[in-house]
C-alpha positions as CSV (number, residue, x, y, z in Angstrom):
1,X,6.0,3.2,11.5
2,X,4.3,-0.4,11.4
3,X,4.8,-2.8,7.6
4,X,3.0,-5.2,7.3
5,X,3.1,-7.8,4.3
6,X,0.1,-9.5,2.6
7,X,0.3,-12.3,0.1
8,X,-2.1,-11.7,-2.8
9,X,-2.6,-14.6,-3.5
10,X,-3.5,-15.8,-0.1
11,X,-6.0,-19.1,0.2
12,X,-8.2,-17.3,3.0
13,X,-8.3,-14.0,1.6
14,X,-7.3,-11.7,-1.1
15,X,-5.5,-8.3,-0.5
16,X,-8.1,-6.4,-1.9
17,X,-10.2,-8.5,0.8
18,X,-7.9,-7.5,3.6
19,X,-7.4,-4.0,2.5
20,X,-11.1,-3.8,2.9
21,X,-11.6,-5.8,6.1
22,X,-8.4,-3.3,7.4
23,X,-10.4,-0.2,6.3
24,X,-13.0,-1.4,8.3
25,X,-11.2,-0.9,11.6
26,X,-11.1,2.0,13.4
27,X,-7.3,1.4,13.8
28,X,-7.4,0.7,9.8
29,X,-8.8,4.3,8.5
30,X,-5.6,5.9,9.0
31,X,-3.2,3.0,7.8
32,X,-1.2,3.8,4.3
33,X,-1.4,0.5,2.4
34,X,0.9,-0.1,-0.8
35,X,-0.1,-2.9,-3.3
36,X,2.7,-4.9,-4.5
37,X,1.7,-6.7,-7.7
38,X,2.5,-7.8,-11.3
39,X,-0.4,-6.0,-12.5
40,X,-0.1,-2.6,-13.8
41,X,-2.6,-1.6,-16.2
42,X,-5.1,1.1,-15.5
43,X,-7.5,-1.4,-14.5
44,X,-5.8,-2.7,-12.2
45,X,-4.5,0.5,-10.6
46,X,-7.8,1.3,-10.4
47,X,-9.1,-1.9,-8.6
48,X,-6.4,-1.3,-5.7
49,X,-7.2,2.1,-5.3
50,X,-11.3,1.0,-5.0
51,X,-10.2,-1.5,-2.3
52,X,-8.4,0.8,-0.3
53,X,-5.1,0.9,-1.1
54,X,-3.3,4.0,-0.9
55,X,-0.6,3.2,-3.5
56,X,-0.1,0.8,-5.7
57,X,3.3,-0.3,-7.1
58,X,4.5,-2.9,-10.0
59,X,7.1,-5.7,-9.5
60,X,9.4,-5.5,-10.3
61,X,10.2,-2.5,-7.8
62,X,12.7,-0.4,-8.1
63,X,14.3,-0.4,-4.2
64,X,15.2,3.4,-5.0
65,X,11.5,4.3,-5.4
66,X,10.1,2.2,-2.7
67,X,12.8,3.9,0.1
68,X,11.5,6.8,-1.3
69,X,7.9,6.1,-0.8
70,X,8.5,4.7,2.8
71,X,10.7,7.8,3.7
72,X,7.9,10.5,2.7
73,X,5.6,8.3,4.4
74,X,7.8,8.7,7.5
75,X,8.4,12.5,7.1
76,X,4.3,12.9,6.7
77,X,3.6,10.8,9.7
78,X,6.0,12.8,12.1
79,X,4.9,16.1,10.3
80,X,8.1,17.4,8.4
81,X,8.8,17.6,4.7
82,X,9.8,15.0,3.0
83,X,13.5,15.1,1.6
84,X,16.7,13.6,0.6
């Protein structure tokens, strides 16, 4: 599995701009981008999940949830249930 990290507030673009530009790509359709943000409201949910973002998760982040978020990732992508 490949992370990458965008900064949201990034001076060239923002991440709803590079989730957009990533969809884009043919190697972009099938990547599972997260939004990391201090936004929560429906709204905003909403906004993230227009742009292309898979999932969309509120700082702070519990590390619990987000290892559990990367490990059914994982267990989808190699095709076995995810578990504990």
């Amino acid at each position: 599995m490949r992370l990458a990290e965008w900064r949201a507030q990034s001076e060239r673009m923002s991440s709803s701009g590079a989730s957009r530009r990533i969809r884009r790509e043919p190697w972009g359709q099938q990547a599972y981008l997260i939004a990391l943000t201090g936004w929560g409201q429906e709204e905003d949910v909403r906004r993230t999940q227009e742009a292309g973002f898979n999932h969309h998760l509120v700082k702070p982040v519990d590390p619990a949830a987000l290892r559990d978020l990367l490990a059914s990732l994982a267990a989808d992508r190699e095709g076995r249930p995810p578990g504990p």
